[in-house]
C-alpha positions as CSV (number, residue, x, y, z in Angstrom):
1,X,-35.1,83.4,92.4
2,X,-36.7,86.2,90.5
3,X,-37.6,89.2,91.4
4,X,-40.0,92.0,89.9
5,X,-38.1,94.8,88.5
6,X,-34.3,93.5,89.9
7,X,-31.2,92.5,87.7
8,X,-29.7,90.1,89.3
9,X,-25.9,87.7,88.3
10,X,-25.9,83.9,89.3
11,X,-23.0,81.7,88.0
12,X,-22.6,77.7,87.4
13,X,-19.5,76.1,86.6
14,X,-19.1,77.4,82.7
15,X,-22.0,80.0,82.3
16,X,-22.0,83.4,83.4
17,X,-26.8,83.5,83.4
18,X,-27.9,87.6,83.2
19,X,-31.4,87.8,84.6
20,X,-33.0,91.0,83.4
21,X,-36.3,90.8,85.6
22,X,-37.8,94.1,83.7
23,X,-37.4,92.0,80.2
24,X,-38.6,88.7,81.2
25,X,-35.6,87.0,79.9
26,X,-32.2,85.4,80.7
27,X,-28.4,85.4,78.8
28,X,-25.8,82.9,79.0
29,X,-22.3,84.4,79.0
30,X,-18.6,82.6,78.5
31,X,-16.5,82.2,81.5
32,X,-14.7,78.9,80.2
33,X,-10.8,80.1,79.4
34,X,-9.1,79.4,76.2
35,X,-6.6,76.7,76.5
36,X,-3.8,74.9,74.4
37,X,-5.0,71.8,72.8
38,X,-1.8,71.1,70.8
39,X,1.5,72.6,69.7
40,X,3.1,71.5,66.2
41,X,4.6,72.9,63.1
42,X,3.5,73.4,58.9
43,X,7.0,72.5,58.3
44,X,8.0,68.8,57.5
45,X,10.1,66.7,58.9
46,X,13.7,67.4,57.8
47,X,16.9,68.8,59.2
48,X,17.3,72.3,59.1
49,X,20.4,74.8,59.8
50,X,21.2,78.8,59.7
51,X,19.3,81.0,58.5
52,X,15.9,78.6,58.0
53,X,12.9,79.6,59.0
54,X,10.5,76.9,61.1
55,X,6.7,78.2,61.8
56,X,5.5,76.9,65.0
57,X,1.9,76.7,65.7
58,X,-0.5,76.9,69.1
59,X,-3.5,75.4,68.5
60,X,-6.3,76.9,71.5
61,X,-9.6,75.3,72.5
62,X,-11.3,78.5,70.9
63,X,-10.8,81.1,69.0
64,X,-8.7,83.9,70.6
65,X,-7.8,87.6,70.2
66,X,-4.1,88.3,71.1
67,X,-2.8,92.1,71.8
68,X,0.7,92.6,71.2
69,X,3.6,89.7,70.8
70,X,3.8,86.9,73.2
71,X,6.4,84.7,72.9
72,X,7.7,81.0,73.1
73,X,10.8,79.5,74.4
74,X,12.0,76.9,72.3
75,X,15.1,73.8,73.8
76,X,17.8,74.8,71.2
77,X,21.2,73.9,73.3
78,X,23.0,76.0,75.0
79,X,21.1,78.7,74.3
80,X,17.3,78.6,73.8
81,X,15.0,80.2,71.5
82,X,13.0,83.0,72.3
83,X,10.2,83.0,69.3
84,X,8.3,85.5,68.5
85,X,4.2,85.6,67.6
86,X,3.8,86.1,64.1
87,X,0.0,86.2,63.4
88,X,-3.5,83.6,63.7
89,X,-5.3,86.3,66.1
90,X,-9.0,86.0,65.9
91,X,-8.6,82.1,65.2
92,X,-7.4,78.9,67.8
93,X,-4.5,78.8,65.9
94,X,-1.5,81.3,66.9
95,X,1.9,81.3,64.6
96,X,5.2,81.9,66.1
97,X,8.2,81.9,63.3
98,X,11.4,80.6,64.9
99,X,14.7,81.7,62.4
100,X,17.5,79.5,64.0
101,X,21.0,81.0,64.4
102,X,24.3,80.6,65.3
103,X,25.0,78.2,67.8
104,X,21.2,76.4,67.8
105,X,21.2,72.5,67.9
106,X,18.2,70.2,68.5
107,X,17.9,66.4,67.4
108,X,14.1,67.2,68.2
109,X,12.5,70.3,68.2
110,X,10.3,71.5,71.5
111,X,10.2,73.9,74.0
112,X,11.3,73.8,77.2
113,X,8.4,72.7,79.5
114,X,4.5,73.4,79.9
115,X,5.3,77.2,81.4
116,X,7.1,78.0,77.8
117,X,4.4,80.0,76.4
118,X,4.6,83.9,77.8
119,X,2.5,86.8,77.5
120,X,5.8,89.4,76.8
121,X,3.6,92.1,78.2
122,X,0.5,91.3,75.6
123,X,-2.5,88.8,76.3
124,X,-4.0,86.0,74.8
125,X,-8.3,86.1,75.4
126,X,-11.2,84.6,74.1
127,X,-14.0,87.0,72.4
128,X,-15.6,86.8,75.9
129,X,-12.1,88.2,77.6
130,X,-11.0,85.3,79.3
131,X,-7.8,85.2,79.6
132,X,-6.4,81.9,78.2
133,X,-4.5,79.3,79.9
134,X,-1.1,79.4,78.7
135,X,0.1,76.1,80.3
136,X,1.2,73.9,77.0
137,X,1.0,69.7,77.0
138,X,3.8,68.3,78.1
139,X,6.9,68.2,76.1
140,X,6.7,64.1,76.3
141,X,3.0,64.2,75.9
142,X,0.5,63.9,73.1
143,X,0.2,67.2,71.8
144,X,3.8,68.5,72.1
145,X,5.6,69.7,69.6
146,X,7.9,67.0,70.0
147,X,6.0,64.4,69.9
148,X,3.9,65.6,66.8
149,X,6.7,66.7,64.4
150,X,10.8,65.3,63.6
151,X,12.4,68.6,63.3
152,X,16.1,68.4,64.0
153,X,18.2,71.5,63.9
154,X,21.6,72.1,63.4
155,X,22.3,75.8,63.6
156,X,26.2,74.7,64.8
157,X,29.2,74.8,61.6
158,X,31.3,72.2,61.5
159,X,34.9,73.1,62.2
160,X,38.4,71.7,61.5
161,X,39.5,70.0,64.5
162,X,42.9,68.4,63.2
163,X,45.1,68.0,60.9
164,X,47.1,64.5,60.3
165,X,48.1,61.8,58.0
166,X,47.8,58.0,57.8
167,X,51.4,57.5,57.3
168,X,53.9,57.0,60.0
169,X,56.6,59.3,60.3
170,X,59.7,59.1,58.5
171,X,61.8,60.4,55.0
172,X,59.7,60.2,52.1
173,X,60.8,60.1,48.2
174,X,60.3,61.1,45.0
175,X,56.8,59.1,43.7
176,X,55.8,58.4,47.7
177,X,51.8,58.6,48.4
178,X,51.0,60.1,51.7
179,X,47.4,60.4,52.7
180,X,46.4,63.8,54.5
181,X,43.7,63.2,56.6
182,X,41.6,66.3,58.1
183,X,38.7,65.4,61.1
184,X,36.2,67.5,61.4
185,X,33.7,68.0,63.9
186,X,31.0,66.2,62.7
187,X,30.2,64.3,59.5
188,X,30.7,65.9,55.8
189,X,29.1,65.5,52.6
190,X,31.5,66.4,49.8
191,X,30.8,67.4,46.5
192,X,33.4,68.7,44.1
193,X,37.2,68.2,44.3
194,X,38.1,70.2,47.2
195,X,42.0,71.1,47.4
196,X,44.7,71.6,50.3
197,X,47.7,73.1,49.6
198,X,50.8,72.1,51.3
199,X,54.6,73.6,51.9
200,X,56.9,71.5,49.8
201,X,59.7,74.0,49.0
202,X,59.5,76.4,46.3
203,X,56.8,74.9,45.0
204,X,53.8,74.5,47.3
205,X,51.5,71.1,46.5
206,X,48.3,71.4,45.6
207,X,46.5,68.3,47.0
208,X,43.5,67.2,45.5
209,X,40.3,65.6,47.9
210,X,40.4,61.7,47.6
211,X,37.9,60.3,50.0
212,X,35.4,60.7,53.1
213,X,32.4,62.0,52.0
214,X,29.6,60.6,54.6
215,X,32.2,60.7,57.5
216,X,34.1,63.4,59.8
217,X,37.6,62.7,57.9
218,X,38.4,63.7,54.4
219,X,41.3,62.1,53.2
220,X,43.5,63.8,50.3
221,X,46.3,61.6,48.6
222,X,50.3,64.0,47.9
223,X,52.3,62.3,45.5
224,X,55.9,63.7,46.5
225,X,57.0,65.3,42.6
226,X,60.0,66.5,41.7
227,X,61.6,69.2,43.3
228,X,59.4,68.9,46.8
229,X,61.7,68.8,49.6
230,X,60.7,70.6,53.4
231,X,62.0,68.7,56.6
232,X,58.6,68.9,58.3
233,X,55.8,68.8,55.6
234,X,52.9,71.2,56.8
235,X,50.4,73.1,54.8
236,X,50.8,76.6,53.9
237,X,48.8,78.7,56.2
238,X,44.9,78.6,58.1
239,X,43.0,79.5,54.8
240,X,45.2,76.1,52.9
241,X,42.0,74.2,52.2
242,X,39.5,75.3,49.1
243,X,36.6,74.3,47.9
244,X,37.4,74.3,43.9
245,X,34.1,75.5,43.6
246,X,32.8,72.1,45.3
247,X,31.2,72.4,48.9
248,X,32.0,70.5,52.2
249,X,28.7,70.4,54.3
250,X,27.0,69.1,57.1
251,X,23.8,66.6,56.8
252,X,22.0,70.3,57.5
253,X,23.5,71.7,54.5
254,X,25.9,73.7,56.8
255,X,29.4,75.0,54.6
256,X,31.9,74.1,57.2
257,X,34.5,76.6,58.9
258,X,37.7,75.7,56.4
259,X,40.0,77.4,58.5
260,X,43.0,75.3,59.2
261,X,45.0,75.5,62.8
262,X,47.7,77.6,62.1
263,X,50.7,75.8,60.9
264,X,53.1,74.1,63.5
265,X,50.4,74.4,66.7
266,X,48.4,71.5,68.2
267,X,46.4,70.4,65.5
268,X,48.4,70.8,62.3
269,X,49.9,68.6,59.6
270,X,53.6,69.5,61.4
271,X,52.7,69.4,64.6
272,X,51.1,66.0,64.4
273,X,53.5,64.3,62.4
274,X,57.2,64.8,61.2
275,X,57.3,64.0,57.9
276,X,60.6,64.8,56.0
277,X,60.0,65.5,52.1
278,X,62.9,64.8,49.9
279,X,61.6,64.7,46.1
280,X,65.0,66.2,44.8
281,X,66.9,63.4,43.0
282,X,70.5,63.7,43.3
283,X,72.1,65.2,40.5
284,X,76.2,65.3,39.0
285,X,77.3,68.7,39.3
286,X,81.2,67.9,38.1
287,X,83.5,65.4,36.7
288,X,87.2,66.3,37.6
289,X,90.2,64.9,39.0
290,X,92.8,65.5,42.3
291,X,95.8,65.1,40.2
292,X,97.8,68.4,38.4
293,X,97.5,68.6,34.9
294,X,100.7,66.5,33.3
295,X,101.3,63.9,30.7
296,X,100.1,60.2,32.5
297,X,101.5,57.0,31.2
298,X,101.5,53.2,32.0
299,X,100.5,52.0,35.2
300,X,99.9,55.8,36.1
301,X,96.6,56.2,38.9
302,X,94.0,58.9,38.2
303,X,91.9,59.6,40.5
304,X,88.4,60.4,38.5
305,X,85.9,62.3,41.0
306,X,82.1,62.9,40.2
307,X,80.4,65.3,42.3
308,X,77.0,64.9,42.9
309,X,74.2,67.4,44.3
310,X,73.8,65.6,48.0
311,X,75.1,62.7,49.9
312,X,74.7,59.2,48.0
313,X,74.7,55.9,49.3
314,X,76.0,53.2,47.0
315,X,74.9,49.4,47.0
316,X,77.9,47.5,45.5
317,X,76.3,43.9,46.3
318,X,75.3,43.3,42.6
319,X,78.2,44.9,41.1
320,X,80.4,48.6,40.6
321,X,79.1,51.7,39.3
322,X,81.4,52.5,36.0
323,X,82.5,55.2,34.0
324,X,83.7,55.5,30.6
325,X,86.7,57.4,29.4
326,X,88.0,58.1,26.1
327,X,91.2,56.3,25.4
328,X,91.5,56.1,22.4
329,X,91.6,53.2,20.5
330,X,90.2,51.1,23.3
331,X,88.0,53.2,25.6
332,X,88.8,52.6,29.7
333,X,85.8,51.2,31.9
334,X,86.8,52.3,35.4
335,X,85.4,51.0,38.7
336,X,83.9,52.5,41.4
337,X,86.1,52.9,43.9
338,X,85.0,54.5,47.3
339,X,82.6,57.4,48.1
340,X,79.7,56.4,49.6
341,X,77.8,58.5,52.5
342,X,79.4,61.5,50.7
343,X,78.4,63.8,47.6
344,X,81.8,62.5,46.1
345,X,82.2,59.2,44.4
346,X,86.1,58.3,43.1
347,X,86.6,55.9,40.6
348,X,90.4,55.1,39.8
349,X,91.8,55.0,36.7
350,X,95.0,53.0,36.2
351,X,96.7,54.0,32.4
352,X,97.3,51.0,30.3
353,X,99.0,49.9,27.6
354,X,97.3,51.3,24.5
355,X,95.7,54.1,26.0
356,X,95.9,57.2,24.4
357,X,95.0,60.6,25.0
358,X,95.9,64.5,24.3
359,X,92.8,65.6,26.7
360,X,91.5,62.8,28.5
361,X,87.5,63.2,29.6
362,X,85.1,60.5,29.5
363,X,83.2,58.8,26.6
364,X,79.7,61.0,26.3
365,X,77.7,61.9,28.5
366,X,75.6,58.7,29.8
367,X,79.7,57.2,30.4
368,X,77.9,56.9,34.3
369,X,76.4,53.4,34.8
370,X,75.4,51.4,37.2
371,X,76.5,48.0,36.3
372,X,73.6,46.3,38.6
373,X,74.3,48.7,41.7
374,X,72.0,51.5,43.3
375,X,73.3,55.0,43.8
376,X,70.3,56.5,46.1
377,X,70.1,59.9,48.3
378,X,68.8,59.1,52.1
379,X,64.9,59.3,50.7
380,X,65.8,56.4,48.3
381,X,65.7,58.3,45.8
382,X,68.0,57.3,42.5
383,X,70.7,59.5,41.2
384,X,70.4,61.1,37.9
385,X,73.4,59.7,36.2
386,X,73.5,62.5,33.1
387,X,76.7,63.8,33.0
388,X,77.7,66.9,31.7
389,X,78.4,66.5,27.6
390,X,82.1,66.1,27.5
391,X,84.2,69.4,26.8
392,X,81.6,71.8,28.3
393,X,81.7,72.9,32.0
394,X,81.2,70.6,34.3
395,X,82.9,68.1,32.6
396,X,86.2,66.2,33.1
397,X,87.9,68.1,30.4
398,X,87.0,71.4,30.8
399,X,88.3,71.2,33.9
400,X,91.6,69.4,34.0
401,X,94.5,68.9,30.7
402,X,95.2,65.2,31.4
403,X,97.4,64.2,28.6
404,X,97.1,60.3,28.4
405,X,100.0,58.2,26.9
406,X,100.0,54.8,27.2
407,X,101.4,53.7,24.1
408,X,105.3,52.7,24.4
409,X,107.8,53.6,22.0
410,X,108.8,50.8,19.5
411,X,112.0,50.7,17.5
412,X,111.1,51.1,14.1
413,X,114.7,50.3,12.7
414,X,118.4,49.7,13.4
415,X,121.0,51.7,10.5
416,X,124.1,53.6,10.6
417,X,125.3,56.0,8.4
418,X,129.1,54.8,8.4
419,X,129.7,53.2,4.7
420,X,129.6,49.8,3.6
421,X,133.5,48.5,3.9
422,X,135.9,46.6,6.5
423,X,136.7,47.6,9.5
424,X,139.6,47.3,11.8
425,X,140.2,47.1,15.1
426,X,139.9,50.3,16.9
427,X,137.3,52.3,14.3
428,X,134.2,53.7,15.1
429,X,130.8,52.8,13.9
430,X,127.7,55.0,14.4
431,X,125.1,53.1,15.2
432,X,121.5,54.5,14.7
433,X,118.0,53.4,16.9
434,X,115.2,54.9,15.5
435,X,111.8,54.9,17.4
436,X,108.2,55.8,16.3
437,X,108.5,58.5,19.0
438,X,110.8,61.1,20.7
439,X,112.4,59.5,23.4
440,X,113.8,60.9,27.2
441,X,117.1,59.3,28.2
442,X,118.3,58.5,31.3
443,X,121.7,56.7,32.2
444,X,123.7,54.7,29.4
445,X,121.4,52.1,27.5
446,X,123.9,48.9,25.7
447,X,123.1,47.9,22.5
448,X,124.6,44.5,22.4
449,X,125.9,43.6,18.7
450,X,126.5,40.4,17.1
């Protein structure tokens, strides 16, 4: 209804109609409110991780003007994402730039329900001022961000959860392989040789990466060496494990947290295993002897004792360990004779006919053999049979003045210096025994003449 010379409003359902009587005409006016049409993202599908940036985007029904910064709650795990309105006023389509942090995870990107969209004190209108509907599709509807892009984020660093090894506990030797295993908390990609050092005495291991690249445990191969030895093998503190300028990451291209738990608590190399290092090969300190120093002959025992750096064990079931003295002439192979369990092995040496010696030590200084036995330390490891080169310290001579005789005197002729004539009964006859040596007599020998 129109009346001369009166203004007057009337609404339908989208149109706002202005009736200006005095003019003759009428103007339709916008009273429909923005709304969201869809929610998505420029970025492509991928993982991402700290400190990344994703843009998120709010597409609107219209174009809309927005005053100040409304925000957006994203689902990032235990904490969620409060993003912030980054620009797109004066279009439908509203950018919010979400930088993940510390602590964000999401196998798919989306906010938390259809109220996630908030004014933050600002507004969102159309040119016409409506305000817009905020309400947002569905988080499992067409239109969600979800839905519409694969954005998976990993803002969490992987971390060491425990330190172990594949091998079961027990005494490891010299040339053993012992695989160090290290779990993490999710899988790693490796690249590099990455290095974990480990206590072995006083020199520390460095343990180079071996295996487990793709998977949440990285293995790393010790080869006990020489001179390793620690009764409960263990790494050397929380920052053991290196990168040797190679990287150990997550699929998101998170560096993990290398930081080991500290040695010997829940979690550690020693603490989950007891593995005894022995890579010291016993050694021969000495050769000596328990007799005094003295002049030995015939059928005379000397004990020969070689001490060695630890306790030994030795296998006689394929034959004796040996060692050779100098004798002279003939040189004396003497059998092992007891020891074993102890760092002191005797072998006995009986003096024989022939043998001869002003200083008696043994042959050189590989006179130590085997002779098809094993001489081995607890580990298993074999003994270094090097002796000490004969005369210098360590040695049998330089220690003891054994004084070997066992050649026997010989009579090298019968005389006498009476002259040749007749004799009667009653004279006396000198009768000389000569020997190749000096002689001690004891008692009255006979001399029985023809």
């Amino acid at each position: 209804t129109v009346f001369l010379g009166y203004s007057a409003r009337f609404r339908s359902d989208s149109i706002r109609y202005v009736f200006d009587c005095e003019n003759s005409r009428s103007t339709p006016t916008d009273i429909t409110p923005p709304v969201v049409a869809v929610v998505t993202s420029p970025t492509r599908n991928g993982i991402y991780k700290e400190p990344d940036i994703i843009a998120i985007t709010i597409i609107f029904s219209e174009s809309v003007i927005v005053v100040k910064t409304p925000q957006l709650i994203l689902e990032t795990g235990e904490k969620d994402a409060l993003v912030d309105y980054s620009s797109g006023s004066g279009t439908a389509i509203l950018n919010f730039k979400y930088t993940i942090a510390s602590g964000h995870i999401s196998s798919d990107l989306n906010y938390i329900d259809t109220t996630s969209l908030a004014l933050n004190g600002g507004t969102i209108r159309d040119i016409a001022q409506n305000n817009a509907k905020l309400t947002l599709p569905d988080p499992d509807s067409t239109g969600a961000l979800g839905v519409n892009k694969s954005l998976v984020i990993d803002g969490i660093l992987p971390t060491v959860n425990e330190v172990t090894s594949e091998v079961i506990d027990g005494l490891y030797k010299l040339g053993d392989t012992l695989a160090i295993t290290i779990s993490f908390s999710e899988p790693m990609i490796v690249s590099g040789i990455p290095q974990l050092t480990l206590e072995t005495g006083n020199n520390d291991a460095v343990v180079n990466y071996y295996s487990g690249s793709g998977t949440s445990i990285l293995t790393f191969q010790y080869v006990v060496t020489s001179g390793d030895s620690t009764g409960d093998l263990d790494y050397v503190g929380v920052i053991a494990l290196g990168l040797n300028s190679g990287s150990v990451k997550d699929a998101a291209g998170n560096n993990a947290t290398l930081t080991l738990p500290e040695p010997g608590t829940n979690g550690s190399l020693g603490y989950t295993r007891s593995l005894v290092i022995d890579g010291i090969v016993p050694t021969i300190y000495s050769v000596t002897s328990t007799v005094t120093d003295s002049v030995f002959k015939i059928a005379d025992i000397i004990p020969i004792l070689v001490t060695l750096s630890e306790n030994v064990t030795v296998d006689t079931s394929a034959g004796k360990p040996q060692i050779t003295l100098e004798t002279g002439t003939t040189d004396a192979v003497v059998d092992y004779a007891s020891g074993s369990g102890s760092s002191i092995l005797t072998f006995n040496y009986t003096v024989a006919s022939g043998h001869n010696s002003i200083h008696l030590d043994y042959a050189s200084d590989s006179a130590l053999t085997l002779n098809g036995s094993t001489i081995t330390d607890a580990a298993g490891s074999a003994t270094y049979l090097t002796l000490a080169v004969p005369g210098v310290a360590g040695s049998l001579a330089a220690d003891k003045t054994l004084y070997i005789d066992g050649v026997s005197p010989v009579v090298t002729s019968v005389s006498s210096n009476a002259p040749d004539t007749t004799y009667i009964i009653a004279d006396t006859i000198g009768i000389t025994v000569t020997f190749n040596e000096a002689v001690i007599v004891t008692g009255t020998p006979q001399l029985t003449m023809e």
